[in-house]
MINUNU-828411 format. One record per residue (C-alpha): residue in one letter; y, x, z. Coordinates in steps of 0.02 Angstrom, whole numbers, padded with zeros to 5 digits, always signed. Layout:
// MINUNU-828411
AYXZ/...
// end
This chain:
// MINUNU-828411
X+00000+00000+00000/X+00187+00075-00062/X+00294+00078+00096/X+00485+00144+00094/X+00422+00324+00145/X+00315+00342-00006/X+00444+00275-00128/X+00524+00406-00225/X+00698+00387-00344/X+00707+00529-00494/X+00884+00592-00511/X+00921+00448-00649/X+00866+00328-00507/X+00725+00256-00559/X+00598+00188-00448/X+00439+00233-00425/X+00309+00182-00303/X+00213+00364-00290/X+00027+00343-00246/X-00071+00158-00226/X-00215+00100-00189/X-00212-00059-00272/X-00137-00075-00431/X-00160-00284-00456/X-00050-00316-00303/X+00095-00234-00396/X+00071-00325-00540/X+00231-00431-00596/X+00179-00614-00617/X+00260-00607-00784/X+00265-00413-00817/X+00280-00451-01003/X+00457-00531-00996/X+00515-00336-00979/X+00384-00225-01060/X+00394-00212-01226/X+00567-00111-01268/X+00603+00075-01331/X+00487+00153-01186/X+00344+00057-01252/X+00363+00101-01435/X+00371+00266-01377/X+00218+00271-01268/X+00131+00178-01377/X+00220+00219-01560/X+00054+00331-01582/X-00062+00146-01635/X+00073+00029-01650/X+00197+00111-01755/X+00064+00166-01844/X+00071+00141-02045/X-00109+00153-02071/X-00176+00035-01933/X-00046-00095-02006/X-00100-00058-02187/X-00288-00109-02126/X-00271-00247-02008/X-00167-00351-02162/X-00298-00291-02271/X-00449-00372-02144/X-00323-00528-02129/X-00315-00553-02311/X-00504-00525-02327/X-00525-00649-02202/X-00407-00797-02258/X-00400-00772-02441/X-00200-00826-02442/X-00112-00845-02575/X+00057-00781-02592/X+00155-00914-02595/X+00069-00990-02425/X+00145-00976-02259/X+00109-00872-02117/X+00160-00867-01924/X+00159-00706-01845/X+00135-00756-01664/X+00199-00618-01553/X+00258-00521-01691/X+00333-00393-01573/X+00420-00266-01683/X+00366-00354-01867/X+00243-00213-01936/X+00138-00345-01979/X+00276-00483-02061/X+00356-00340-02146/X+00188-00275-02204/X+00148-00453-02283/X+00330-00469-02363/X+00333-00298-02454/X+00161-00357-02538/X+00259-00507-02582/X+00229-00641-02473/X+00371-00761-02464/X+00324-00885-02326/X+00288-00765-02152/X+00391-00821-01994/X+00375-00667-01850/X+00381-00744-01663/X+00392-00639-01506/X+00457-00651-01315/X+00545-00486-01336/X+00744-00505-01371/X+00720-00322-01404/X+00586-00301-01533/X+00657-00466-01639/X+00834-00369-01659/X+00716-00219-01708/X+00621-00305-01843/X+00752-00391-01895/X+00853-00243-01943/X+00686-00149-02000/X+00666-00292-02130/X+00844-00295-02194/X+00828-00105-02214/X+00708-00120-02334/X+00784-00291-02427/X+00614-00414-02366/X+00640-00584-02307/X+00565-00624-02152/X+00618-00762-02038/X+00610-00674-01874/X+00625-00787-01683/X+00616-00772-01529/X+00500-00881-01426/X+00362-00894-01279/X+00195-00911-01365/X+00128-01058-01265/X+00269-01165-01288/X+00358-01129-01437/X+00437-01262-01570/X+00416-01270-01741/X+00355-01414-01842/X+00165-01494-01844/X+00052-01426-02007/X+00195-01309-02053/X+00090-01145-02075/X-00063-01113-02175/X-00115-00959-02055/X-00073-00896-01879/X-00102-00731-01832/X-00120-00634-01670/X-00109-00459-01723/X-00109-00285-01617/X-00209-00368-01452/X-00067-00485-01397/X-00192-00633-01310/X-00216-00633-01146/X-00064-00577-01065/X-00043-00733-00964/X-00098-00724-00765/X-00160-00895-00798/X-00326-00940-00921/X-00272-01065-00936/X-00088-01026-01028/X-00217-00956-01146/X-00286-01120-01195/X-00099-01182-01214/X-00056-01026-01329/X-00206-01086-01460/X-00173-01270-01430/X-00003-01235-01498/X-00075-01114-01660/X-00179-01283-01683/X-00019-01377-01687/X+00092-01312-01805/X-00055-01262-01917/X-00107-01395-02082/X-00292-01457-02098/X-00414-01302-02139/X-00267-01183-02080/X-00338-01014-02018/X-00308-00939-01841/X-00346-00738-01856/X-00349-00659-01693/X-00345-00453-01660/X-00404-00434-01468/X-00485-00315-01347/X-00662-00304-01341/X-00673-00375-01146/X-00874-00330-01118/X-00849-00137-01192/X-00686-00120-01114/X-00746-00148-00937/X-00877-00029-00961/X-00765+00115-01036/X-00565+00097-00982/X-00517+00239-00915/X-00475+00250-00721/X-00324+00391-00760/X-00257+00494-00905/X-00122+00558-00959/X-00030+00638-01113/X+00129+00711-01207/X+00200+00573-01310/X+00328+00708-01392/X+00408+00853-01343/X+00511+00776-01196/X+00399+00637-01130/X+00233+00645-01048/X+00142+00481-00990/X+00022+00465-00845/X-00085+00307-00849/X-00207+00223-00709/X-00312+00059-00738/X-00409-00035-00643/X-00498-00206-00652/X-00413-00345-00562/X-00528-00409-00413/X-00606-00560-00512/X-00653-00428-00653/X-00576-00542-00765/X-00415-00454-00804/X-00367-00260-00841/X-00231-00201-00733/X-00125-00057-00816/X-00007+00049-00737/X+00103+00195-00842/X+00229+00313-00778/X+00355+00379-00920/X+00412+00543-00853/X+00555+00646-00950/X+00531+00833-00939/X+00714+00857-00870/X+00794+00688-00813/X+00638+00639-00725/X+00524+00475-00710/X+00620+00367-00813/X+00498+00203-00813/X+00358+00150-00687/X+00277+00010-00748/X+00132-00112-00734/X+00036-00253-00876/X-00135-00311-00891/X-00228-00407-00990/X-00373-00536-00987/X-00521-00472-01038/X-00645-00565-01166/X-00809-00537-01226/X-00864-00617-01404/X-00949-00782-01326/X-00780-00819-01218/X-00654-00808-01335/X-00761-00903-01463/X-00782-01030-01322/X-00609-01066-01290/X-00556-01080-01485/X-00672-01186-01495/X-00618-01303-01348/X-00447-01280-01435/X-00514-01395-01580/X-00542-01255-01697/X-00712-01237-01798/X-00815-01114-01894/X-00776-00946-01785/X-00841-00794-01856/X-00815-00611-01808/X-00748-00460-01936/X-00769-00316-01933/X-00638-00219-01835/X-00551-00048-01918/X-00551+00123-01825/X-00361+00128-01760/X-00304+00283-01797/X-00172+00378-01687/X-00056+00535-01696/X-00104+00584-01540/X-00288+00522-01523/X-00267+00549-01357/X-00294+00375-01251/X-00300+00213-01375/X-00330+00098-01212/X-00331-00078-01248/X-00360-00007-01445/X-00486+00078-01412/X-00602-00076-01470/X-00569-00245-01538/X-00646-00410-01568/X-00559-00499-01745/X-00598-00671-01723/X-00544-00788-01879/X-00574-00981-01855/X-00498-01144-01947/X-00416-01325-01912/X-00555-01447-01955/X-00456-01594-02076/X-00322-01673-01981/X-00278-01873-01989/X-00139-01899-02100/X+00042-01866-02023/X+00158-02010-01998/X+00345-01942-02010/X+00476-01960-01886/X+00665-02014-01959/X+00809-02027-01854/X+00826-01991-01669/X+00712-02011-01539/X+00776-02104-01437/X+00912-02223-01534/X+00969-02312-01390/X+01086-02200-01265/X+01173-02244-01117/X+01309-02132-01060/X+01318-02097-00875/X+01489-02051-00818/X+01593-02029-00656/X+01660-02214-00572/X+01836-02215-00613/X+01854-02341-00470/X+01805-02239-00349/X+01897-02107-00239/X+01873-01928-00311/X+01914-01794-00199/X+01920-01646-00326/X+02062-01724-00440/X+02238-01725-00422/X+02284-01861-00283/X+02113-01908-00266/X+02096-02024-00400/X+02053-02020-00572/X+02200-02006-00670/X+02288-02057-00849/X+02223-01887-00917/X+02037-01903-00864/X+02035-02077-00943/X+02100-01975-01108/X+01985-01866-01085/X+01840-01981-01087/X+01896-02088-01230/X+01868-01925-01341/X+01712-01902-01285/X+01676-02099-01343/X+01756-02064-01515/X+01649-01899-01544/X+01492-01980-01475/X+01528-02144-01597/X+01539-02036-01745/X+01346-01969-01736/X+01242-02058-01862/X+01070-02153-01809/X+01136-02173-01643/X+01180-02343-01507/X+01295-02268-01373/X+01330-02394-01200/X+01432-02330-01033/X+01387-02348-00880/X+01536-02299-00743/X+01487-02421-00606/X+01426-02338-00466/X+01380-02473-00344/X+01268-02578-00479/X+01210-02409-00535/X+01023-02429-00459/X+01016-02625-00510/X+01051-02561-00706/X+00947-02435-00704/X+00789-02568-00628/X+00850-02723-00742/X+00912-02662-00890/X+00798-02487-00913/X+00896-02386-01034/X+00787-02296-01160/X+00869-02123-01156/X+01039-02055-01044/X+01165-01938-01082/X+01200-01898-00902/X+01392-01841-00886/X+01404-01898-00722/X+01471-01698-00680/X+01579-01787-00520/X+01430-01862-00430/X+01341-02001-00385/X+01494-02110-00288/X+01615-01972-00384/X+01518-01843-00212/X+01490-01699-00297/X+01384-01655-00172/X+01273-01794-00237/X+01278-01733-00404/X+01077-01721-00410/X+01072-01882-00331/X+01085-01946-00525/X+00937-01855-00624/X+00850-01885-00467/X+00868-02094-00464/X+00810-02067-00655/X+00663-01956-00625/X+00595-02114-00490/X+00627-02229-00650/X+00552-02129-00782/X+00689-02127-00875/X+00712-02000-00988/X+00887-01879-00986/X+01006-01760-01048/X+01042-01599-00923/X+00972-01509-00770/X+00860-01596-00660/X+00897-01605-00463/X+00802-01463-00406/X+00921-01354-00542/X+01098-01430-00486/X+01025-01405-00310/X+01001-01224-00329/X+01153-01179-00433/X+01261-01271-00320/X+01212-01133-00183/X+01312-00985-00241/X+01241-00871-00129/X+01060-00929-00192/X+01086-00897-00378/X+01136-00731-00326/X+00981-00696-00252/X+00888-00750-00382/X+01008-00641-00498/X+00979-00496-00394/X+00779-00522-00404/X+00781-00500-00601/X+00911-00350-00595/X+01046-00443-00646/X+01219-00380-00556/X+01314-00476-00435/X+01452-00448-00327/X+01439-00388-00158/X+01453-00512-00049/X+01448-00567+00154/X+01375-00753+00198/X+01448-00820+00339/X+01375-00993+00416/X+01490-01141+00483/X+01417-01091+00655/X+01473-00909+00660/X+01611-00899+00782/X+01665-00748+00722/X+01660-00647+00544/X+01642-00467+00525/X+01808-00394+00438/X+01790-00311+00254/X+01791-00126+00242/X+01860-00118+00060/X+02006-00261+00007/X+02034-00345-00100/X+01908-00499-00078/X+01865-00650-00141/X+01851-00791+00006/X+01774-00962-00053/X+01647-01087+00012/X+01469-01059-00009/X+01423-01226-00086/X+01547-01300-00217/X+01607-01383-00380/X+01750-01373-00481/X+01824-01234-00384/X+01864-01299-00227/X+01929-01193-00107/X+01978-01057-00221/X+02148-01027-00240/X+02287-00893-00266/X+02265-00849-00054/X+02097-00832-00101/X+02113-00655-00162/X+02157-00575+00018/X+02211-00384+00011/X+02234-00376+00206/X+02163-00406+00361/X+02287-00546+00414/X+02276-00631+00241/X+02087-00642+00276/X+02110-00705+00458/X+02225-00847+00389/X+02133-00926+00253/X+01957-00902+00323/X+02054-00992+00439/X+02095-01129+00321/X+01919-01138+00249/X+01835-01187+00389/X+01989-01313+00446/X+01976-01390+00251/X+01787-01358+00233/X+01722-01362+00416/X+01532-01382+00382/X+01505-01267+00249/X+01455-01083+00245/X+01574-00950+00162/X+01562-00802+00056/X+01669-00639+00074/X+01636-00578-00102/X+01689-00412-00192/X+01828-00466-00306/X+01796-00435-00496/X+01956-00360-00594/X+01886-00348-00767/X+01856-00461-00898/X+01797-00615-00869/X+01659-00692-01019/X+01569-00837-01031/X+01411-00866-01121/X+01370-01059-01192/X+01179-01083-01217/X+01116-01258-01290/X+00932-01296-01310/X+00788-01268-01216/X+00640-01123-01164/X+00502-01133-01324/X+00613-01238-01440/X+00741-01125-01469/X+00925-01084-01415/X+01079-01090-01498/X+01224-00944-01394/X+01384-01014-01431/X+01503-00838-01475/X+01569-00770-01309/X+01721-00824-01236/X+01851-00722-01141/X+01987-00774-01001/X+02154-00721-01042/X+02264-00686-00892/X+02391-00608-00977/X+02532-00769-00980/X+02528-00770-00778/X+02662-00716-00689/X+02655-00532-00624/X+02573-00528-00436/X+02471-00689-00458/X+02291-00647-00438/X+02189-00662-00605/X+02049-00786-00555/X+02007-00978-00624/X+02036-01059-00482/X+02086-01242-00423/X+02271-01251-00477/X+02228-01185-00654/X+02114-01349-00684/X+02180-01502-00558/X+02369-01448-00514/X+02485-01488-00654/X+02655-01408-00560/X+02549-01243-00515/X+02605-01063-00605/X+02420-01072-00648/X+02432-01235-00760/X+02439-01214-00950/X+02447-01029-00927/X+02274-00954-00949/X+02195-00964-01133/X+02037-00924-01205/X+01992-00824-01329/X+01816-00742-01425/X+01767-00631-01336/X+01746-00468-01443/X+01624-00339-01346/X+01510-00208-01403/X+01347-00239-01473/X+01251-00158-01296/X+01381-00281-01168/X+01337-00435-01304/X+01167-00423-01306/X+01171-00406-01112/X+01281-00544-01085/X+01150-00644-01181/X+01006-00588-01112/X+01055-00604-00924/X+01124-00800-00996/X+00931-00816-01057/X+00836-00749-00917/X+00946-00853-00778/X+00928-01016-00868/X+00722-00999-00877/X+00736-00953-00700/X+00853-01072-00637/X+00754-01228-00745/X+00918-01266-00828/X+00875-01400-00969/X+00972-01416-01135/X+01136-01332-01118/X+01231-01231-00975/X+01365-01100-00941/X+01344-00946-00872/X+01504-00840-00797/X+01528-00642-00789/X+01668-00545-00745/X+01660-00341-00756/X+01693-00242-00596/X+01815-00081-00588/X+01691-00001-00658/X+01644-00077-00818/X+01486-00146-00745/X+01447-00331-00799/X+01398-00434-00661/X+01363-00637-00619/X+01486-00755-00564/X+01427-00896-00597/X+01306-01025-00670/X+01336-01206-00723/X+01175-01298-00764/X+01263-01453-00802/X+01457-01384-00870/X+01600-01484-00906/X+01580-01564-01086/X+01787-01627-01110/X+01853-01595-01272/X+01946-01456-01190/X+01820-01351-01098/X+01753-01194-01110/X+01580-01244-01213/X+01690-01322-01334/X+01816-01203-01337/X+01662-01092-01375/X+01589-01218-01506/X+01751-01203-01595/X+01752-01019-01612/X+01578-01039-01726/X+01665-01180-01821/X+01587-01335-01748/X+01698-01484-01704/X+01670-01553-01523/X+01546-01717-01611/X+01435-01564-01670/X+01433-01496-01481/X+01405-01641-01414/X+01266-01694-01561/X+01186-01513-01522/X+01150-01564-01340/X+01091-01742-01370/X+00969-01669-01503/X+00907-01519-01389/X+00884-01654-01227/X+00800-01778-01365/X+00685-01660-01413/X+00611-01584-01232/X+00595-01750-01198/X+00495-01820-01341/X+00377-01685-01323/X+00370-01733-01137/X+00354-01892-01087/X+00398-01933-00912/X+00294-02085-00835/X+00365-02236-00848/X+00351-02328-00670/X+00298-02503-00698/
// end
């Protein structure tokens, strides 16, 4: 077992864990969601970027499915595109590559327009991932990518979905370990020079049920040190249990080929290469498709904040000329979508007796102030749904209920390496709170909407500015925990996602926060006067504009976006916040699983910088929440 004695830190600071004694309890529960980048085409570049072993696994799938060139072909985890590039330069027109890793799609996608092939490259989990019924002639798992999953049975899913999206008598070709030799032959430990600089030193073990092969490789540099310690496995089938559970996947007529020596530059240690199993099987004849036309749901009620009501967060505590406006432009995009019935629903109070008596078939829930306008009770709303079976638009209750904890998200943030601030937590029952070292500091309530609490005094540089308005946090908010947080001076971004995990995401270009029309001396934050406080310095004076980074801060920016809205369960669009530190470092503010949707918000601010007009925002999110749900359906309760 690693404890912090054993734990070493090269002078990069990388981690690694020195000696174990058990390499499966180590094991990330989804160790492939960071794997496969430039360290593993470098320890591994020796079989997988390997021009011969690519040349003669196409040539076996050819063999095998007899394609024609003009037939099309999903690459399922595609990782780098050897294989889609492989088909298109021998001039197949129809291959689609699909792979987990943000990093090796960008790869193949510039490694194909190097060389002038088309090949429609996406990302995309391979259990879950959308594209339409009998679209592909062939799927193929090339390069032993089955079996990553910790579950058997997110294996089953992965070839349920190949079934799927493959036509009647479609083949499934499948490149895999050899499970039965492989736990007779891995190799407990090697190790070996992977070029001049880099030397790799490998252990493997079998996982305690035998049933999985537990990996473990650390990437040392000759000068800079260990530079990646890292852990996979894989599940480990012999030729009766793979055919076994293709064929309880609905698939027919398995048969094994004959697999090709790999061939490496090193031939050092080929591991999970070493030898294969290629499987090929087909999609017995399928009844005839009926098509789909129009939405799925025709019918949508619109859920929206009681205008009748007291609302704390606006200006005087009421809704007000401006949010009325605001909500008529919504009703004007939303009317302009074709195929679609839009009714609103604003009362409150008869909200449960609508929901029982007249059952809506589909809601667009912009109810963003709360059940009874309490944002507090904002998951109050998905959550009266859920009980009804009623299908809807946006995060479901346990998201808002998470991202509604600020100090929570961070956590999780911090879990998956994504930066955050520095912060202190202070409960309502601490009678006293421990002074900052370093100013200035961010002061705000732990739990919160529509930046309450944060103000200009917000930003304290002194020790009496912090006394006072920690002072007037707990006399305004007197139940709720604070946060003393490190106070971000960069630039502030924002990333808009729309869609969903496994049917793809649309990233909405970046937007930036201008601060530069505020008055000298006011502190450069979004606070509550910029959005509810028409007479404050703040009002009218901050603008947005795209966001124009470097390629590295983009794609990180997107990928942190991606990784917190899996984790978080955010559902069909969100905003994520990030604001760069002193340093240049890019860390989390923020993330809104349910963000404001007015005509003059951030998302559309951002939909407007790709050239979509708010109806084609607001037609985006309707279509992404349409189509989780469709291929979901919640029970209806009778």
């Amino acid at each position: 077992m690693s404890t912090p004695q054993n734990r070493l830190r090269s002078n990069q600071g990388t981690r690694t864990l020195g000696p174990i004694s058990d390499l499966e309890r180590h094991l990330p529960q989804e160790w492939w969601r960071t794997l496969f980048n430039a360290v593993y085409l470098k320890t591994d570049g020796d079989v997988v970027e390997n021009d011969i072993n690519t040349s003669q696994e196409v040539d076996v799938f050819l063999e095998a499915t007899g394609l024609t060139s003009d037939q099309r072909i999903l690459d399922l985890c595609c990782g780098q595109g050897r294989h889609s590039i492989a088909l298109a330069l021998r001039g197949y027109t129809g291959v689609v590559g699909l792979d987990r890793s943000r990093y090796l799609i960008r790869l193949a996608k510039k490694r194909a327009d190097r060389l002038g092939v088309t090949v429609s490259f996406k990302e995309g989990d391979a259990r879950k991932f959308r594209m339409p019924e009998r679209s592909f002639d062939a799927v193929a798992m090339f390069g032993n990518s089955f079996g990553y999953f910790e579950r058997a049975e997110d294996d089953l899913a992965v070839l349920k979905q190949v079934r799927r999206v493959l036509k009647s008598n479609g083949f499934l070709f499948m490149d895999l370990a050899d499970g039965d030799w492989m736990r007779k032959h891995y190799e407990p430990r090697s190790w070996e020079w992977v070029d001049q600089n880099h030397f790799v030193c490998r252990e493997r073990a079998l996982a305690s049920d035998s049933q999985r092969l537990v990996s473990r490789e650390v990437v040392t540099h000759a000068e800079r040190g260990v530079i990646a310690d890292q852990f996979y496995a894989e599940r480990l089938y012999s030729r009766d249990e793979i055919k076994d559970l293709v064929e309880r996947a609905g698939f027919t007529e398995a048969a094994f080929m004959e697999a090709p020596v790999t061939h490496s530059g090193r031939q050092q240690d080929l591991g999970m290469m070493a030898h294969r199993l290629l499987l090929v099987a087909r999609v017995p004849e399928k009844p005839k498709a009926t098509m789909r036309r129009g939405p799925h749901f025709p019918n949508v009620t619109v859920l929206l904040g009681d205008p009748g009501l007291p609302d704390i967060v606006k200006l005087g505590g009421q809704f007000n000329p401006e949010d009325i406006a605001t909500v008529g432009r919504m009703k004007e995009a939303l009317e302009s979508l074709p195929g679609y019935t839009f009714n609103y629903w604003d009362d409150h109070k008869r909200l449960p007796e609508l929901i029982r008596e007249q059952r809506p078939e589909f809601v667009l829930n912009l109810c963003d102030e709360g059940f009874l306008n309490d944002a507090f009770k904002e998951l109050h709303v998905p959550a009266l749904l859920e009980v009804y079976g009623i299908p809807y638009s946006g995060a479901g209750p346990a998201s808002l209920g998470w991202c509604y904890n600020k100090s929570f998200v961070r956590a999780v943030a911090q879990s998956i390496e994504i930066p955050a601030p520095l912060e202190s937590y202070f409960s309502p029952d601490d009678q006293a709170a421990t002074l900052p070292s370093v100013f200035p500091v961010l002061l705000k309530p732990n739990l919160g909407d529509s930046s309450q609490g944060i103000t200009q005094n917000a930003v304290v540089h002194t020790q009496e500015d912090f006394a006072a308005y920690l002072e007037e946090l707990r006399r305004n908010f007197p139940k709720r925990s604070l946060l003393v947080q490190e106070f971000l001076n960069g630039p502030e971004y924002s990333v808009g996602v729309v869609g969903n995990p496994g049917f793809g995401f649309t990233v909405l270009p970046l937007l930036e926060v201008d601060y530069s029309g505020l008055e000298p001396g006011l502190p450069r934050i979004l606070g509550y006067e910029s959005k509810w406080e028409p007479e404050s310095p703040y009002w009218n004076q901050i603008r947005y504009f795209e966001a124009h980074v470097s390629d590295e801060a983009k794609r990180q920016l997107i990928d942190y976006s991606l990784l917190l809205f899996e984790r978080l369960d955010c559902r069909d669009y969100a905003r994520f916040d990030f604001r760069t530190d002193s340093q240049g470092e890019i860390k989390l503010l923020e993330v809104n699983p349910n963000p404001g949707w007015c005509w003059d918000g951030k998302l559309n601010y951002m939909a407007g910088f790709g050239g979509m007009a708010y109806t084609d925002l607001l037609r985006l999110i309707v279509e992404a929440a349409q189509e989780r749900c469709a291929a979901s359906p919640v029970p209806r309760l009778m």
